[in-house]
C-alpha positions in Angstrom: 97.6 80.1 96.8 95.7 80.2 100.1 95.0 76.8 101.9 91.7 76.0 102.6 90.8 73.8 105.4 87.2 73.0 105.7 85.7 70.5 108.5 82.1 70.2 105.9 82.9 67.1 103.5 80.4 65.3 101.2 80.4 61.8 100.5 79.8 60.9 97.3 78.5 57.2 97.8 75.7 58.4 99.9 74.8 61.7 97.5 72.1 61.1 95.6 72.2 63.6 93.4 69.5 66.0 94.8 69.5 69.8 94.8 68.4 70.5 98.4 72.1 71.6 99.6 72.7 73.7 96.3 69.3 75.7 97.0 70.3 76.6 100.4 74.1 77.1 100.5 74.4 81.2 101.6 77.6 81.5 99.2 76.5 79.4 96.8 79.5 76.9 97.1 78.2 73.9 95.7 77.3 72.4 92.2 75.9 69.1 91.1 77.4 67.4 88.4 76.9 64.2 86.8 74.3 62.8 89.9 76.7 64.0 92.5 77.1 67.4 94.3 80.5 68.5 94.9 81.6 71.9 97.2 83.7 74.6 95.5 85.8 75.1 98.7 87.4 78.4 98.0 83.4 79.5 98.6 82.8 77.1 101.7 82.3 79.2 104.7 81.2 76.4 106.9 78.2 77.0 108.0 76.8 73.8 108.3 73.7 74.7 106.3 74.2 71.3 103.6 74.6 69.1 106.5 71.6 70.3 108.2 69.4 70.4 105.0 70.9 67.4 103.4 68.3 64.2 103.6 70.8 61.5 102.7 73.7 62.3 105.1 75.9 63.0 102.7 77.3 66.1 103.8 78.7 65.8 107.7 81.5 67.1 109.5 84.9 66.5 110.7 86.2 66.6 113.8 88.2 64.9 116.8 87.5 61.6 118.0 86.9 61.6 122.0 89.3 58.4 122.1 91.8 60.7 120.4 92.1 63.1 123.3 91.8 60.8 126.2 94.4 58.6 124.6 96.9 61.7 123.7 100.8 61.9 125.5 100.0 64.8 127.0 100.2 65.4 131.0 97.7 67.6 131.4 94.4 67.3 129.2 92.0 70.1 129.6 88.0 70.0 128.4 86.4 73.3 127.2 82.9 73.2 127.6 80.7 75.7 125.4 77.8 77.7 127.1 75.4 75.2 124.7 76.8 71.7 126.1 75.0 72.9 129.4 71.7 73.6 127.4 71.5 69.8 126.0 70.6 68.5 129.6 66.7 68.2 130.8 66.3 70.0 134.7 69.9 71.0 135.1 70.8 73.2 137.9 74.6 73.4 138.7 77.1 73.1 136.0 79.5 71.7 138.4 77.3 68.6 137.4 78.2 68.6 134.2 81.9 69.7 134.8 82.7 67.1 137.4 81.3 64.2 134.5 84.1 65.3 132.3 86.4 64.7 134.7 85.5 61.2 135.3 85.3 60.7 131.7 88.9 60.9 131.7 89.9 64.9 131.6 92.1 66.6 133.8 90.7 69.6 134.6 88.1 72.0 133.1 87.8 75.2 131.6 84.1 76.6 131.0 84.4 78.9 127.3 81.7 80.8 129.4 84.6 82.6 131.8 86.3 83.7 128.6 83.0 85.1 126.8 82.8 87.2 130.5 86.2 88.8 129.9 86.1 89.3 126.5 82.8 90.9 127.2 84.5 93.3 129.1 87.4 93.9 126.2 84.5 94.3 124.1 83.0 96.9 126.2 86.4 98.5 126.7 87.1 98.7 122.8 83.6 100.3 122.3 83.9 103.0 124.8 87.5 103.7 124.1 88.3 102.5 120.7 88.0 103.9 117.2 86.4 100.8 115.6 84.0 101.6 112.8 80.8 101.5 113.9 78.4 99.4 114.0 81.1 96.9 115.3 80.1 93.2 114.3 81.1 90.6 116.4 83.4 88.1 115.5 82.4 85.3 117.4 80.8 83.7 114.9 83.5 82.0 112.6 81.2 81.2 109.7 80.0 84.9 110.0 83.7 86.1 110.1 83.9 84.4 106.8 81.3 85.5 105.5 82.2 89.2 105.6 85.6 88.0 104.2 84.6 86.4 101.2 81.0 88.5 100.5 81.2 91.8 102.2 84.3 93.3 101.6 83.3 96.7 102.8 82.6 95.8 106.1 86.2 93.6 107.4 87.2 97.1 109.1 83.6 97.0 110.9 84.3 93.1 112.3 85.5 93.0 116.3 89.4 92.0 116.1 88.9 90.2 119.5 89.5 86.5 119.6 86.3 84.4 119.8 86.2 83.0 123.3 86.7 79.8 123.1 90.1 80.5 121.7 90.7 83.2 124.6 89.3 80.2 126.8 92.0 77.7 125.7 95.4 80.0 126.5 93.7 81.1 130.1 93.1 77.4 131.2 96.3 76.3 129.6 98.5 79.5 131.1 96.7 79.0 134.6 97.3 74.9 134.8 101.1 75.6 134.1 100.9 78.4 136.6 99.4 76.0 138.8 100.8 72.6 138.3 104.5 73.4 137.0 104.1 71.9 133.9 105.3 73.4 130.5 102.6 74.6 128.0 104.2 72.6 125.3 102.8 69.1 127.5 99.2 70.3 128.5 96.1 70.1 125.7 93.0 71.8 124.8 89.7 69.8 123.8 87.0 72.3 123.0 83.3 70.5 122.8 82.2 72.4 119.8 78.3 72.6 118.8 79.2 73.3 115.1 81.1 72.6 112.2 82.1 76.2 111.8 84.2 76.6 115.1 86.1 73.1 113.8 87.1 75.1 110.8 88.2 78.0 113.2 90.2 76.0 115.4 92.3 74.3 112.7 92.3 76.8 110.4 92.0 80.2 112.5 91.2 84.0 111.5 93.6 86.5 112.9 96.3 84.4 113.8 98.9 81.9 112.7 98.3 79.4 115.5 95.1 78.1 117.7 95.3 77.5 121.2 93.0 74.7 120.5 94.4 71.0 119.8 91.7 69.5 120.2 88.2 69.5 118.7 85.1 67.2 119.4 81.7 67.1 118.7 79.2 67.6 120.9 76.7 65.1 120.1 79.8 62.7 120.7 80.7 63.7 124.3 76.9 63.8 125.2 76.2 60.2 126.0 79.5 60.0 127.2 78.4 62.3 130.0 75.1 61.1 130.6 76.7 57.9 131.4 79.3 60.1 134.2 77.0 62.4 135.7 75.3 62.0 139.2 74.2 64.7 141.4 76.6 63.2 144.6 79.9 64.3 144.9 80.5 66.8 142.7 83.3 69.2 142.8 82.9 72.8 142.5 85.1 73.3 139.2 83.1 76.1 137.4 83.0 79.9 138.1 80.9 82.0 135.3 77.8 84.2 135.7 75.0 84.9 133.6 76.7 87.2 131.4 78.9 84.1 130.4 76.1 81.8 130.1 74.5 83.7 128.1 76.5 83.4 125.1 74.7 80.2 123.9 72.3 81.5 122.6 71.2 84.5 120.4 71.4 88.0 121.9 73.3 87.0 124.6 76.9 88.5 123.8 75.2 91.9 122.6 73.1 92.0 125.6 76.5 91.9 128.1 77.8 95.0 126.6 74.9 96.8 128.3 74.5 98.9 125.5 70.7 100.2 124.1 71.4 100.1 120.1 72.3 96.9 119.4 71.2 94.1 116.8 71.3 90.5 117.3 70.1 87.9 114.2 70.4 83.8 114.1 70.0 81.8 110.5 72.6 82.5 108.1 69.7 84.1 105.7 68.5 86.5 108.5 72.7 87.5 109.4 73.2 88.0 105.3 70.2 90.3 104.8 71.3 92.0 108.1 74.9 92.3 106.4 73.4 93.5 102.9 71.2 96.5 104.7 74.8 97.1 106.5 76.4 97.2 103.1 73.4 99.4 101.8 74.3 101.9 104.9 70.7 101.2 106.7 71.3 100.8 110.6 73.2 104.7 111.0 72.9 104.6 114.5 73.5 100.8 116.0 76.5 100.4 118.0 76.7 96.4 118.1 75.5 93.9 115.6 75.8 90.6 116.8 75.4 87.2 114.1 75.2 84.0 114.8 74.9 81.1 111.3 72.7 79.1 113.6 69.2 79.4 114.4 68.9 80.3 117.8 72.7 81.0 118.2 75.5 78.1 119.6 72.8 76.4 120.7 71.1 75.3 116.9 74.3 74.3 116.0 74.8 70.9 113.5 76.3 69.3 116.2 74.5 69.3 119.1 71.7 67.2 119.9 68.7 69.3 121.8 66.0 71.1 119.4 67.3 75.1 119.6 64.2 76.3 121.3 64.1 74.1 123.8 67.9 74.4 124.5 67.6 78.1 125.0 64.8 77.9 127.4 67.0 75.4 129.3 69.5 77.7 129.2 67.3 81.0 130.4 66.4 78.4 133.2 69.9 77.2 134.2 71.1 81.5 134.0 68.7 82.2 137.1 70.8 80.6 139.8 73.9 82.2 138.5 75.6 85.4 139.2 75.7 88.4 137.2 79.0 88.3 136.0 82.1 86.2 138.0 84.9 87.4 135.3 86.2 90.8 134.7 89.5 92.1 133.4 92.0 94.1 136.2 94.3 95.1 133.5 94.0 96.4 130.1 93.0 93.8 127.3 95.8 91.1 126.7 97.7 91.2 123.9 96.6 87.5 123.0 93.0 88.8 123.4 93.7 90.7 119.8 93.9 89.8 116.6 97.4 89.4 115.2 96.3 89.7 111.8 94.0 91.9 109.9 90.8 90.2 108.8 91.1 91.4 104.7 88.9 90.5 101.8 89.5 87.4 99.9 88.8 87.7 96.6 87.9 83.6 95.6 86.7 82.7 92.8 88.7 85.4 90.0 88.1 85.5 86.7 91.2 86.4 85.3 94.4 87.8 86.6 94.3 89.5 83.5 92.0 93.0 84.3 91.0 93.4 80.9 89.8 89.8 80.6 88.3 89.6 83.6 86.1 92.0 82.6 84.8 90.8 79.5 84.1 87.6 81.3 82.1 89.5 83.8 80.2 91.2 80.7 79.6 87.6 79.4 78.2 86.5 82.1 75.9 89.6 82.7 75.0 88.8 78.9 74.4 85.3 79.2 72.5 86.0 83.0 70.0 88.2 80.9 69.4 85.4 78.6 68.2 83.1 81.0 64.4 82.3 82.2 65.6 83.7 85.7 64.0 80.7 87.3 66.8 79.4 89.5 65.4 76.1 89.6 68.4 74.2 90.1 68.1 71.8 87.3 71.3 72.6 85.3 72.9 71.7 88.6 74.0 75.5 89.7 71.9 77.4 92.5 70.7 79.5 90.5 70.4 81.2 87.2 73.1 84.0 87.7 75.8 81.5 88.9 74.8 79.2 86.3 75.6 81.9 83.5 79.5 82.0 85.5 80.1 78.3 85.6 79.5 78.4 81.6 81.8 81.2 81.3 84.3 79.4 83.6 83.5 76.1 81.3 82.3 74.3 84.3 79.0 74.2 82.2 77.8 73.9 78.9 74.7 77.0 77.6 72.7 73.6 77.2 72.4 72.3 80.5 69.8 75.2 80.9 67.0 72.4 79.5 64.7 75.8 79.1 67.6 77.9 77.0 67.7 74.7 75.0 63.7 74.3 74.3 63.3 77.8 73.6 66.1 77.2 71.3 64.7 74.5 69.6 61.5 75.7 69.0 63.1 78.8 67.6 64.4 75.9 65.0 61.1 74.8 63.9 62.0 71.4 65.5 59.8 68.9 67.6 59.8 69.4 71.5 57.8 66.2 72.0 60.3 64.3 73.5 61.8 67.6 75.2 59.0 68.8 76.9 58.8 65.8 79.1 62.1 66.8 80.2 61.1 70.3 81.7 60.1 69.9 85.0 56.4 69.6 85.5 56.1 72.9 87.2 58.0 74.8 84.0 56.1 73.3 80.9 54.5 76.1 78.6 51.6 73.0 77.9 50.7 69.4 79.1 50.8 66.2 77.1 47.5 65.5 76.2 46.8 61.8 78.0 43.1 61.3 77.0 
């Protein structure tokens, strides 16, 4: 049975029962039950969407406290700053700014993810001119993406980049070059990575296409942030980081596919924009793209859950911020690392069976087809699933009961001859087939 590590958790004492999350969950992982929602986490991918759209706070995400780092026995305690951390700050014009705060905060030395996303940039370009990837290649940057296609789009695993994400690439360069540097053994350095989203928790703890991550570490932007406005002053500052605009770039959306210098590429941000990119994929629509790039987030890294700057505005301050910068300051003088590469095969995984049995399986799926067709077709979300088709499985599952549907059970009713006075109140306003007369 695989284990499922998610960083998105609900609590309970703070749901109040609503349906926003259910309505805009992309896999259609969560249910509400008895006043409280719960997540199905063999469909969780992540994405941060609940915790984003949730109005009570109930849903948030777990990560890393910033004591927990500073305070760890290692020697050597390395900060991995994301392209987006640079995008939260107003009029910022040298990342060495930033860089040099984390220092005094109490790192040891810092590693920007932007010099990774520069050389695996250049693996990526290496793969696409030389490989035999199926094309179009999707990136695999995006963790929540990745999982996406695992769970939802089975068909296109073999199309999905099998190239490390870069902060993971980011995390074995800065730890192999401080040993290199300093003498001291891997097993005694550490990784923080400042992550903008819940999804590249998930990744780091639980990681696709390996066994390990080179991540210990994980903390949440909107944590560190203060933290560094507190530390930063424009007076000595060392120069600690070395990345161009190509690295930079990576915050935000479009950025990755545009350092691959390639003409036919794609790049979508918002989880319901990537998925009806993936189903015209599926539906063999784009015949001559090379690249598709996806990011869950609106706007890319940079409309991540956890950050703390409006998307928009934190991709203009990162346009600005790219203009002082370099082309590129990273590029690979060998062929691509082996720890570059997936060790694994991304595969479907089929959550969520029916039956083991084929033969049962199958006639569950016909019930629920059956019981689907039956249904107003609403997807109003008051039986407590997202909608009317998932409904129809969590009765055939036994999750549900064919009366929750409050509409299956009027119609039933009146098929009875009985009274629907009482009952019609129930249906929401917007449903009822008349109004109660008041005068």
């Amino acid at each position: 049975m695989t284990d499922f590590y998610h960083s998105v958790t609900l609590d309970p004492d703070k749901c109040k029962g609503c349906i926003n999350c259910i309505k805009r969950c992309p896999t259609e992982a969560i249910r509400v039950r008895k006043g409280k929602a719960y997540i199905i986490k063999e469909l969780c991918i992540d994405c941060g969407e609940c915790i984003r759209i949730c109005p009570h706070h109930a849903k948030q995400a777990t990560y890393d406290p910033v004591t927990a780092v500073l305070q760890a026995p290692y020697k050597l305690k390395i900060a991995l700053p994301p392209p987006a951390l640079f995008a939260q700050f107003n009029n910022l014009e040298d990342m060495d700014i930033v860089a040099s705060a984390l220092l005094r905060m109490g790192f040891d030395r810092v590693f920007e993810v932007s010099r990774a996303a520069e050389l695996v940039s250049d693996a990526t370009r290496r793969i696409m001119k030389y490989g035999d990837i199926k094309r179009p290649v999707i990136s695999s940057a995006c963790p929540a993406i990745t999982r996406l296609i695992r769970v939802r789009f089975p068909e296109l695993c073999d199309h999905v980049l099998p190239l490390h994400a870069p902060v993971e690439v980011a995390a074995a360069l800065a730890k192999k070059e401080a040993s290199e540097q300093t003498g001291i053994p891997l097993e005694e350095i550490c990784t923080a990575f400042i992550s903008p989203c819940a999804a590249k928790v998930t990744a780091a703890k639980s990681p696709i296409g390996a066994e390990h991550s080179q991540i210990d570490y994980v903390l949440a932007l909107k944590d560190v942030y203060p933290l560094l406005l507190e530390q930063m002053s424009e007076e000595q500052n060392q120069p600690l980081t070395n990345t161009g605009r190509i690295g930079i770039s990576w915050g935000s959306s479009g950025g990755e596919g545009s350092a691959l210098l390639l003409d036919n590429y794609l790049a979508a941000d918002g989880i319901e924009n990537a998925i009806r990119v993936l189903e015209d994929l599926e539906d063999e629509k784009f015949d001559r793209l090379d690249f598709i790039e996806l990011n869950a987030c609106s706007g890319g890294c940079v409309g991540g859950v956890l950050t703390v700057e409006n998307p928009y505005v934190a991709k203009t301050k990162l346009q600005r911020l790219r203009k002082y910068l370099p082309v590129s300051c990273n590029r690979l003088t060998s062929p691509i690392p082996a720890f570059f590469k997936w060790d694994q095969k991304l595969e479907y995984q089929p959550v969520m069976t029916l039956d083991s049995d084929l033969s049962v399986a199958m006639q569950k799926l016909n019930d629920i087809e059956q019981l689907a067709a039956s249904l107003p077709g609403l997807d109003c979300g008051s039986c407590g699933s997202p909608s009317c088709r998932a409904f129809a499985e969590d009765v055939v599952r036994g999750k549900a009961a064919v009366g929750d549907c409050i509409f299956r059970m009027r119609d039933e009713i009146e098929l009875l001859g009985g009274d629907q006075t009482d009952l019609r109140d129930l249906v929401p306003l917007p449903f009822r087939k008349e109004e109660r007369d008041n005068g």
